[in-house]
TIRO-687189 format. One record per residue: residue in three letters; x, y, z of N, C-alpha, C in turn. Coordinates in nm, 3 decimals. Example, Ala and Ser with C-alpha at 12.3 -4.5 7.8 and 13.67 -1.06 7.14 Angstrom:
ALA_1.319_-0.569_0.780_1.230_-0.450_0.780_1.320_-0.330_0.780
SER_1.285_-0.225_0.708_1.367_-0.106_0.714_1.290_0.003_0.787
//
This chain:
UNK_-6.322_5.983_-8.098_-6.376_5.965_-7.964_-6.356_5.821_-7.920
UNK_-6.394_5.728_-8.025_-6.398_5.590_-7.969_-6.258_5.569_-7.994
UNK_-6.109_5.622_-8.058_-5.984_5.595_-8.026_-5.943_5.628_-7.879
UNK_-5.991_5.763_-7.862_-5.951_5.807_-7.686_-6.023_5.717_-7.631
UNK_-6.127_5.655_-7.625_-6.173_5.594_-7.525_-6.136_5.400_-7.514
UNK_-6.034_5.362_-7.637_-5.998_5.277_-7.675_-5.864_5.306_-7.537
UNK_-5.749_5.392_-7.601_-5.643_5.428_-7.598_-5.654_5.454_-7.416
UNK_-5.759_5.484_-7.309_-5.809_5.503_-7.209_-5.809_5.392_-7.130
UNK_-5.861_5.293_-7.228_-5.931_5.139_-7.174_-5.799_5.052_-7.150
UNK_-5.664_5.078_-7.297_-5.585_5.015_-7.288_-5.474_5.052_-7.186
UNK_-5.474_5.180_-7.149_-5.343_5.246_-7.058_-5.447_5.210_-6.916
UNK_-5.572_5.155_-6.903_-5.637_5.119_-6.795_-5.582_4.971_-6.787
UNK_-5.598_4.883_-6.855_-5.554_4.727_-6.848_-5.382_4.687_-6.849
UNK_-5.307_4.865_-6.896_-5.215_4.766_-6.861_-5.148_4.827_-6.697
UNK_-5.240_4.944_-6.664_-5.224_4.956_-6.540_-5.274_4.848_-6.423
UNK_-5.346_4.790_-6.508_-5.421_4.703_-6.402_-5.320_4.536_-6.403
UNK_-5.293_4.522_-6.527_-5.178_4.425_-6.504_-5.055_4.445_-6.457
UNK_-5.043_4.630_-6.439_-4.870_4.590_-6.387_-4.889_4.612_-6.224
UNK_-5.077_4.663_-6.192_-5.051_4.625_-6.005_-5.108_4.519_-6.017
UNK_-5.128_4.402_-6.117_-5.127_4.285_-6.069_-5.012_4.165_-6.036
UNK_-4.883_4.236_-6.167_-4.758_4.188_-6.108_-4.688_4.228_-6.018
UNK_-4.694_4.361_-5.953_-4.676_4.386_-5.853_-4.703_4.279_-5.760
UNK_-4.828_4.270_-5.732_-4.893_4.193_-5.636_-4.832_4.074_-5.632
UNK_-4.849_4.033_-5.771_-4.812_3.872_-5.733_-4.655_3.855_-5.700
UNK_-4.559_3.968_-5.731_-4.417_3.954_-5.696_-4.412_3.976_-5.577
UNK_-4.513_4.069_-5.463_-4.545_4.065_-5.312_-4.544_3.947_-5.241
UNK_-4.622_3.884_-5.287_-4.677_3.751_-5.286_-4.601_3.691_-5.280
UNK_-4.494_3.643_-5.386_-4.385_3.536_-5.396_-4.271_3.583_-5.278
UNK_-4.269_3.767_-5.280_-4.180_3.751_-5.180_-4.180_3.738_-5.050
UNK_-4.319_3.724_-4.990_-4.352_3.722_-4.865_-4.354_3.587_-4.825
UNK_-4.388_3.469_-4.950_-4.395_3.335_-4.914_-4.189_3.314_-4.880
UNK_-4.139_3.347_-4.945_-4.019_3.317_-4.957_-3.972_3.342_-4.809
UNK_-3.979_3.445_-4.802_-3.964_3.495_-4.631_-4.054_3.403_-4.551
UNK_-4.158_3.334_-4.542_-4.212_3.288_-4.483_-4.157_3.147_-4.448
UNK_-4.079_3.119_-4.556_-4.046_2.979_-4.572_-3.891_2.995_-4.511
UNK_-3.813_3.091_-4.568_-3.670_3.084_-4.450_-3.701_3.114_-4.305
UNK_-3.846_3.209_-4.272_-3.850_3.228_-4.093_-3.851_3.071_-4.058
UNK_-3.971_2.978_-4.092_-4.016_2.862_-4.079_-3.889_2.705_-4.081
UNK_-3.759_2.757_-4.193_-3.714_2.651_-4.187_-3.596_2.691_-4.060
UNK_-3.580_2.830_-4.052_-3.500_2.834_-3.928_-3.493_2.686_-3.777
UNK_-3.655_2.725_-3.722_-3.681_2.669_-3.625_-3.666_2.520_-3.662
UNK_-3.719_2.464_-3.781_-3.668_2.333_-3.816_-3.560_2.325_-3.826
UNK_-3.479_2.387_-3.867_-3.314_2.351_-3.843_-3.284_2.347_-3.704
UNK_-3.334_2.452_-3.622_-3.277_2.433_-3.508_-3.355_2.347_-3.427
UNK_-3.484_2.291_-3.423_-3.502_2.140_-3.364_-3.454_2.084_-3.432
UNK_-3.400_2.073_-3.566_-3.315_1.922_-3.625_-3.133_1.928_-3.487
UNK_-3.106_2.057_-3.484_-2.949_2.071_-3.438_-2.973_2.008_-3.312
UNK_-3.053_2.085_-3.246_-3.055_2.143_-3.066_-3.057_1.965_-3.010
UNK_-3.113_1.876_-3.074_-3.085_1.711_-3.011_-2.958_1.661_-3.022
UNK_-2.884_1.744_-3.168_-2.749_1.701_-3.194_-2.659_1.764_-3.071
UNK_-2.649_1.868_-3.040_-2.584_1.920_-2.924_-2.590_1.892_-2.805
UNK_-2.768_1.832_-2.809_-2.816_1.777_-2.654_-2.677_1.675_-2.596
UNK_-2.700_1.602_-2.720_-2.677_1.491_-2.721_-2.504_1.476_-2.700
UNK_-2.428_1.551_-2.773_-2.317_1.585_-2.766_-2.294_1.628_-2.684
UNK_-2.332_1.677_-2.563_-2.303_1.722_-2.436_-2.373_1.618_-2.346
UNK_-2.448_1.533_-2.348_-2.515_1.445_-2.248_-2.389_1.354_-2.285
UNK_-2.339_1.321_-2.367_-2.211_1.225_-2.372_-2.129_1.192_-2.276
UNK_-2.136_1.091_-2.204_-2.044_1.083_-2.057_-1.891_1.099_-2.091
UNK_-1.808_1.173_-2.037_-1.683_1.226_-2.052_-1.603_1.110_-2.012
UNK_-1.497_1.137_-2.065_-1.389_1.009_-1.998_-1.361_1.025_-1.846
UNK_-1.330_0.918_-1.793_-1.365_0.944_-1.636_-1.174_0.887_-1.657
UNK_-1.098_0.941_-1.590_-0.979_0.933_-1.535_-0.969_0.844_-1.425
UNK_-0.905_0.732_-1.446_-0.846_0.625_-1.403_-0.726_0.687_-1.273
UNK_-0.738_0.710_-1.164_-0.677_0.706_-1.067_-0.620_0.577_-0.978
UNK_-0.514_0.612_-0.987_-0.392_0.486_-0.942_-0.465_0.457_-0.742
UNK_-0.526_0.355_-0.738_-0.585_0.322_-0.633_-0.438_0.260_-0.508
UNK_-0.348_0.219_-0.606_-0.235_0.129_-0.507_-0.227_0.241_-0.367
UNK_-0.219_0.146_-0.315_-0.153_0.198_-0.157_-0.018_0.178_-0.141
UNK_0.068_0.319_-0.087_0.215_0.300_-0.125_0.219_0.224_0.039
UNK_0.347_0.154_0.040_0.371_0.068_0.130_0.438_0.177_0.280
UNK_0.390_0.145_0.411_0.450_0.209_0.495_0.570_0.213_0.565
UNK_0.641_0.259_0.628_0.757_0.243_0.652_0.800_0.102_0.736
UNK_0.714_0.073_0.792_0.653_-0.029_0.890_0.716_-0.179_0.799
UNK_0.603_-0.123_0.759_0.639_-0.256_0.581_0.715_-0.276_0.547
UNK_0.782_-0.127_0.458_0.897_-0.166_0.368_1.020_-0.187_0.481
UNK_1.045_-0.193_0.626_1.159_-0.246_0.682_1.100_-0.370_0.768
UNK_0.984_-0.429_0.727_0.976_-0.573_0.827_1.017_-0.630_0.643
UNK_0.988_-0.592_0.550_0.993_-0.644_0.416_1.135_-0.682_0.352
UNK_1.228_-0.561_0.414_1.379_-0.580_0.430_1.439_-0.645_0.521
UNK_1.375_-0.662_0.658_1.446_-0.763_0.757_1.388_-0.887_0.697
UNK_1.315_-0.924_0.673_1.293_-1.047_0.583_1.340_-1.086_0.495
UNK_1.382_-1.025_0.386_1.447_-1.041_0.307_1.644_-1.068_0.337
UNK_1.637_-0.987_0.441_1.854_-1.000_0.470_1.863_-0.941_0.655
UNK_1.892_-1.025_0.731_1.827_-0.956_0.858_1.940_-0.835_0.863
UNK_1.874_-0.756_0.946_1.999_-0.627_0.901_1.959_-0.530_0.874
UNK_1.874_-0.531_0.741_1.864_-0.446_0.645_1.740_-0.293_0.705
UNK_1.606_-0.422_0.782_1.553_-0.325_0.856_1.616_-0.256_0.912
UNK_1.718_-0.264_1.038_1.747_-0.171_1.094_1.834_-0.082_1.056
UNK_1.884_-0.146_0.897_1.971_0.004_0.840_1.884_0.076_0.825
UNK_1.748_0.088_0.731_1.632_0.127_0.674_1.594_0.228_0.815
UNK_1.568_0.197_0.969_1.554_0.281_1.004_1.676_0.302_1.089
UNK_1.800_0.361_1.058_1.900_0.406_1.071_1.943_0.347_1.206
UNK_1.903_0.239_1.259_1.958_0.211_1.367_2.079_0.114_1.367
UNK_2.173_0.188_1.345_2.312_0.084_1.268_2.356_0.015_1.407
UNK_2.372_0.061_1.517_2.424_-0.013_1.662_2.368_-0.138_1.676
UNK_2.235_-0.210_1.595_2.170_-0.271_1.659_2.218_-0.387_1.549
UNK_2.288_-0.364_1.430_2.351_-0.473_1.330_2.417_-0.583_1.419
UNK_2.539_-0.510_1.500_2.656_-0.671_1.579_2.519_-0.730_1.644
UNK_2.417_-0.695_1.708_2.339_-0.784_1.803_2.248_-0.850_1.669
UNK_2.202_-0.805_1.588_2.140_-0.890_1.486_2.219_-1.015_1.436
UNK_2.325_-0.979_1.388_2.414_-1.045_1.327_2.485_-1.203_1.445
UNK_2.552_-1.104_1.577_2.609_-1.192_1.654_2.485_-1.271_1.741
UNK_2.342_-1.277_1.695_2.208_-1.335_1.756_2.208_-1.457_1.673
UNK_2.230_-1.417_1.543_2.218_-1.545_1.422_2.307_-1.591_1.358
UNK_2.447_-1.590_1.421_2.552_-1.623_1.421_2.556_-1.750_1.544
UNK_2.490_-1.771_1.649_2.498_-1.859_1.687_2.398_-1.983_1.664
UNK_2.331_-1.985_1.664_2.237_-2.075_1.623_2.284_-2.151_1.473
UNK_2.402_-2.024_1.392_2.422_-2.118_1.284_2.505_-2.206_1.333
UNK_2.628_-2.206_1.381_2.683_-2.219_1.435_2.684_-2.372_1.528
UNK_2.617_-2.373_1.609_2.558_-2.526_1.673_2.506_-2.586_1.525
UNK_2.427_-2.578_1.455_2.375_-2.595_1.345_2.491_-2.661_1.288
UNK_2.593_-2.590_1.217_2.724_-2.651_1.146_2.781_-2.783_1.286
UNK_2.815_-2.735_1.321_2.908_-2.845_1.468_2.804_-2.940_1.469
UNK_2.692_-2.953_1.541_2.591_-3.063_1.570_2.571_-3.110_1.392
UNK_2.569_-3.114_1.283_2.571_-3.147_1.184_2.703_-3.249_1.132
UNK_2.818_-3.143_1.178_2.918_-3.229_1.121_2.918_-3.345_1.238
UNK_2.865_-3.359_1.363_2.894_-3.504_1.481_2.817_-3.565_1.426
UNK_2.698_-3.481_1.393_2.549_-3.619_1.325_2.649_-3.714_1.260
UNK_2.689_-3.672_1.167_2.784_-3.769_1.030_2.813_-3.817_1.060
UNK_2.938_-3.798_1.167_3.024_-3.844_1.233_2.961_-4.019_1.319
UNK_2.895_-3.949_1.383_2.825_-4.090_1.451_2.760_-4.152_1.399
UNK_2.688_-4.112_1.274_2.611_-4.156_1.197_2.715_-4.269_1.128
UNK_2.850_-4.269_1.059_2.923_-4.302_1.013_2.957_-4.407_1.099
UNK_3.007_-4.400_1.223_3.042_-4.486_1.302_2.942_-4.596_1.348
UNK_2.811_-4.576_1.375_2.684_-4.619_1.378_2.695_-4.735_1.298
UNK_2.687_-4.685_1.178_2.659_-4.810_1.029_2.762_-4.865_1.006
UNK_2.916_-4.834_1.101_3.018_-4.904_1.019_2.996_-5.021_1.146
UNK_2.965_-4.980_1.278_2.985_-5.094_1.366_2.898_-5.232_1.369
UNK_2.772_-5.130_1.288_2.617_-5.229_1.236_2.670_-5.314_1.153
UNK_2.752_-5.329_1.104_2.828_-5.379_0.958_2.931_-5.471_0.964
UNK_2.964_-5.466_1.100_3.105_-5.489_1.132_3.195_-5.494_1.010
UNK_3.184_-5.383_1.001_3.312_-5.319_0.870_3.449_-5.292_0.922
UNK_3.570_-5.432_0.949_3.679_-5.380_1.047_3.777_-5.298_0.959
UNK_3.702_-5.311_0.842_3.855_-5.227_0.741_3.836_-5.086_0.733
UNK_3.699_-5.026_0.820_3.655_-4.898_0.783_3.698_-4.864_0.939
UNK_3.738_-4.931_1.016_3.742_-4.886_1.163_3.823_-4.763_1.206
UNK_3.951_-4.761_1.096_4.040_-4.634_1.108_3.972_-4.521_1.055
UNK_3.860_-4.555_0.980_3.808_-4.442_0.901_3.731_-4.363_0.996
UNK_3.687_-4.414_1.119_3.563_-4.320_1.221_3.664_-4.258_1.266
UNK_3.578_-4.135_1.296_3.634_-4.060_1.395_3.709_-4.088_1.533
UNK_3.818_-3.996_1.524_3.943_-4.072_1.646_3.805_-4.062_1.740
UNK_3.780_-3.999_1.780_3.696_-3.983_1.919_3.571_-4.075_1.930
UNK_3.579_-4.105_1.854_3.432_-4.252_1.849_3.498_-4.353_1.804
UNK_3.656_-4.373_1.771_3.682_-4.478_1.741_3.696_-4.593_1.874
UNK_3.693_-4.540_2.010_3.668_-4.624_2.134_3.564_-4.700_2.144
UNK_3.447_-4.612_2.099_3.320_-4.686_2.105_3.337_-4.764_1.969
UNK_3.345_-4.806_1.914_3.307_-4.843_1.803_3.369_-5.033_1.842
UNK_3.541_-4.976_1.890_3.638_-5.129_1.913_3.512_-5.182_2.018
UNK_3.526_-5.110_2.100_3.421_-5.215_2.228_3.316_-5.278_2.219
UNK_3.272_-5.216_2.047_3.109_-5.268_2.044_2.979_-5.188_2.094
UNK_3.013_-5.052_2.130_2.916_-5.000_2.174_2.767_-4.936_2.113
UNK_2.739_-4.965_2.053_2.649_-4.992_1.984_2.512_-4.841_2.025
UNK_2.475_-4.860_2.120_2.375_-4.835_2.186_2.438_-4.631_2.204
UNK_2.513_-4.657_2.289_2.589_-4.522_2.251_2.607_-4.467_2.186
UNK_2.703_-4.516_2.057_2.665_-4.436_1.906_2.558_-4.395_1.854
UNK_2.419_-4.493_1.917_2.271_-4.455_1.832_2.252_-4.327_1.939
UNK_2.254_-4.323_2.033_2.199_-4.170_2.161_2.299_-4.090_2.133
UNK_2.402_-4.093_2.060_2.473_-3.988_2.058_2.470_-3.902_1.907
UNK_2.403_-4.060_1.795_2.365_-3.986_1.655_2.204_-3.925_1.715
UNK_2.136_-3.973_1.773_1.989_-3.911_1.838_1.996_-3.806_1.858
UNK_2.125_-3.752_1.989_2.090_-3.629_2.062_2.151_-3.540_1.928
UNK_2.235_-3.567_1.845_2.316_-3.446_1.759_2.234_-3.413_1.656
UNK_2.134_-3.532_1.616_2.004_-3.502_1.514_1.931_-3.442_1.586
UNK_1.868_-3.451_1.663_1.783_-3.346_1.752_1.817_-3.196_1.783
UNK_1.975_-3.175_1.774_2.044_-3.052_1.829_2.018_-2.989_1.695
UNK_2.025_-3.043_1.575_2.048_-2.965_1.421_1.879_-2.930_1.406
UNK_1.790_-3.032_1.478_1.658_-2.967_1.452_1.669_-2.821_1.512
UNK_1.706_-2.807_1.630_1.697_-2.735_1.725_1.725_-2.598_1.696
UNK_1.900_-2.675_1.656_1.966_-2.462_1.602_1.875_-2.436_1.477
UNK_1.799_-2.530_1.348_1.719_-2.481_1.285_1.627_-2.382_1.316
UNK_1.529_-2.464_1.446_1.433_-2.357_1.489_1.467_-2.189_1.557
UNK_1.616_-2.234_1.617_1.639_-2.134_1.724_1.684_-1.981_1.565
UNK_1.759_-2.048_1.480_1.772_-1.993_1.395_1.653_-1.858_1.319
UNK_1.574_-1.989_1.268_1.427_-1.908_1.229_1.359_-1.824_1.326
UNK_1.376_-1.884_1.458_1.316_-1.745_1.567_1.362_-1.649_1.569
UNK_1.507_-1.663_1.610_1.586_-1.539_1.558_1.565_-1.430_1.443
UNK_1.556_-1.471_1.316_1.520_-1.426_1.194_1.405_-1.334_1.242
UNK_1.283_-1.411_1.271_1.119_-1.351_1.315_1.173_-1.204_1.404
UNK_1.256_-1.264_1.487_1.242_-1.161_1.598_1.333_-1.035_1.573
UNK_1.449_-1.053_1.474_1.514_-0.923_1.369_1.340_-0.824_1.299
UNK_1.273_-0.927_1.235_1.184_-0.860_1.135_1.097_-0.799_1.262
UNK_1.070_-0.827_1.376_0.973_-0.765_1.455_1.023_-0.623_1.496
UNK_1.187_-0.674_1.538_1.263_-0.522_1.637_1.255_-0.420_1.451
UNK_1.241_-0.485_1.338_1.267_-0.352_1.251_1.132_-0.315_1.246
UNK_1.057_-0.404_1.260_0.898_-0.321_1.223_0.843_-0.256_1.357
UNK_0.862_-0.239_1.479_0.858_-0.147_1.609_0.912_-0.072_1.586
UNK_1.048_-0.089_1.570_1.108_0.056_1.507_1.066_0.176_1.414
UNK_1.012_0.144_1.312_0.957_0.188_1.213_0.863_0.253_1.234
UNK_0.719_0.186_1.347_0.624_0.260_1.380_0.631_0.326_1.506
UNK_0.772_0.330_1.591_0.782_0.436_1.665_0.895_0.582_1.641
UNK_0.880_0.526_1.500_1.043_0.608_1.438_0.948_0.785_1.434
UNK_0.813_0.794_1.446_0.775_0.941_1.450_0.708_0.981_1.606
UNK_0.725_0.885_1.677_0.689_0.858_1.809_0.740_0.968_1.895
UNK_0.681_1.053_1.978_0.699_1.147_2.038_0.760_1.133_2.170
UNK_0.931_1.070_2.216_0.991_1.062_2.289_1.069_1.147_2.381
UNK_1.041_1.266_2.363_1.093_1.408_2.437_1.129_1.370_2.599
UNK_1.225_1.498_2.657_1.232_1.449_2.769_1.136_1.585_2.858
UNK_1.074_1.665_2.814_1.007_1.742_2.850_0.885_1.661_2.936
UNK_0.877_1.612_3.024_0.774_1.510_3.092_0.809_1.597_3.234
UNK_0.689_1.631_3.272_0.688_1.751_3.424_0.499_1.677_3.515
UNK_0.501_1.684_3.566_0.416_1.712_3.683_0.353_1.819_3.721
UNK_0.277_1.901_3.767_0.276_2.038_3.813_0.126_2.016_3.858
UNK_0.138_2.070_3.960_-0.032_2.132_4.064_-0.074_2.278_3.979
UNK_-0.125_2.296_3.922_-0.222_2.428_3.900_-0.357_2.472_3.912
UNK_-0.377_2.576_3.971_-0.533_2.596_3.990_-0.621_2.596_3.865
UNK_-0.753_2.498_3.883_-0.829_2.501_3.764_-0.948_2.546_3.766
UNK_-1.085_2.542_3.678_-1.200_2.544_3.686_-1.263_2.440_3.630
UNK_-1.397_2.423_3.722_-1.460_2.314_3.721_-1.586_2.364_3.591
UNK_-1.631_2.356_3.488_-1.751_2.420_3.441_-1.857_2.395_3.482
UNK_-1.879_2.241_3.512_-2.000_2.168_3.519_-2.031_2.228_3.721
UNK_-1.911_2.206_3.776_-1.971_2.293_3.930_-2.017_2.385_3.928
UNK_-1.917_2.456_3.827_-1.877_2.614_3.861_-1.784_2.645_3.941
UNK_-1.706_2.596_3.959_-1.627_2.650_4.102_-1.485_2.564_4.046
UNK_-1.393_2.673_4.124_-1.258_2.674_4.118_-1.193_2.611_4.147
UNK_-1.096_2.518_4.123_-1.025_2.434_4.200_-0.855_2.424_4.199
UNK_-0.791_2.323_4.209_-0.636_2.306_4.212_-0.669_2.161_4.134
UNK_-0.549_2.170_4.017_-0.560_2.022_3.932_-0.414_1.955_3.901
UNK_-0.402_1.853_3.905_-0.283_1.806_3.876_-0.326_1.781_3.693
UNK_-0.197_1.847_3.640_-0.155_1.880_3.489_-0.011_1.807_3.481
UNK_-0.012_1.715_3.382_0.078_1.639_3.350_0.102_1.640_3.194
UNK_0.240_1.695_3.171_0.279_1.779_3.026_0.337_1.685_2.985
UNK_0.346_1.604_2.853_0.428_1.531_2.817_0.473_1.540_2.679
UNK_0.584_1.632_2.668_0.602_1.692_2.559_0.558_1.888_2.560
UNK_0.568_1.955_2.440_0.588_2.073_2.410_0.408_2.079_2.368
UNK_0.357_1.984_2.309_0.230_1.996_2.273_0.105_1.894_2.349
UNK_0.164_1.854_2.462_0.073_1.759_2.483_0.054_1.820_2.642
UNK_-0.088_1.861_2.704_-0.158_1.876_2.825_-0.240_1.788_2.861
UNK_-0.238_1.696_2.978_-0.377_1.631_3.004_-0.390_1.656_3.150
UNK_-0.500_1.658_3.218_-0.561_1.704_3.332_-0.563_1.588_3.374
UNK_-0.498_1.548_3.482_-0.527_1.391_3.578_-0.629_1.400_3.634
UNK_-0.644_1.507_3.779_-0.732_1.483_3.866_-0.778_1.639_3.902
UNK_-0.854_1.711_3.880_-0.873_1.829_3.917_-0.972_1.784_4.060
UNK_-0.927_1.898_4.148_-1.003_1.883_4.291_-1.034_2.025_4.342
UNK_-1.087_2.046_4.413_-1.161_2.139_4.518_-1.067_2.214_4.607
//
């Protein structure tokens, strides 16, 4: 009796220890689970700043070429400056080269001549200041009159006016130049200029909105796209 009730007690304790390992293997596995739900969200507040952040990152900003390309205007006052001429090849106006050319062709021109008399008198000037008689054949035949007589005073107004003339074709020169670079840069900004010969007049009847009432208007067309109303009347 007291073996069965031994043998009772013991198949009782070790039932009772194996739902106690049960239990406690519940236990371990529910913490375990508890602890991967839990480190999830910590991982993902550890990430979610890393990504913030990786996307708040200011992007490369692309460098766009700011230059302003030069206008036509420009690049042929930029070429008549540079070779006179050139503007008006640039805007194809080739007829207008002989007048460029034969404009600053004279001014060089006086320029060379009034240069070579400067010398000239200049030469004769200092040889008569000098009375240098061995250089006397050396002046110019044509100032060699003044020079025998002693004229002194003459040679200086005549080296004066020929130095003054070389200032002169200088300037007339450089105006010239200016005034090539101006005719290419007008050109240029009327080279899209709306010159048609479509230019008419015409009376047509109009309306007034602000009267109300009907009238006859002079319409003046200038060009295929261009209407303007001069004078509308009653």
């Amino acid at each position: 009796m007291f073996r069965l009730f031994n043998v009772i007690m013991d198949m009782h304790k070790q039932h009772v220890l194996l739902i106690l390992l049960l239990a406690f293997c519940a236990l371990q596995a529910t913490a375990q689970n508890d602890t991967t739900i839990t480190a999830q969200p910590a991982d993902s507040i550890i990430t979610a700043p890393a990504r913030i952040a990786a996307d708040s990152l200011p992007q490369s900003v692309s460098i766009t070429d700011t230059s302003k390309k030069r206008s036509p205007a420009g690049t042929a006052a930029l070429l008549s400056a540079i070779l006179p001429g050139a503007g008006q090849v640039y805007n194809k106006k080739y007829w207008k080269l002989p007048l460029v050319y034969g404009a600053l062709a004279f001014p060089a021109y006086t320029f060379v001549d009034n240069l070579r008399w400067f010398q000239r008198t200049r030469y004769a000037f200092n040889v008569l200041s000098a009375k240098d008689t061995a250089n006397y054949e050396n002046v110019y035949v044509q100032l060699q009159p003044l020079v025998k007589r002693g004229d002194k005073s003459g040679l200086q107004n005549y080296r004066n006016d020929f130095r003054r003339n070389v200032d002169y074709s200088v300037l007339a020169f450089l105006l010239l130049w200016g005034l090539n670079v101006v005719d290419a840069t007008v050109d240029a900004h009327l080279k899209d200029f709306n010159i048609t010969d479509d230019l008419s007049l015409q009376i047509k009847p109009g309306y007034m909105p602000i009267a109300n009432t009907a009238g006859i208007g002079i319409v003046l067309n200038i060009g295929k796209n261009h209407t303007n109303r001069l004078s509308p009347g009653r």
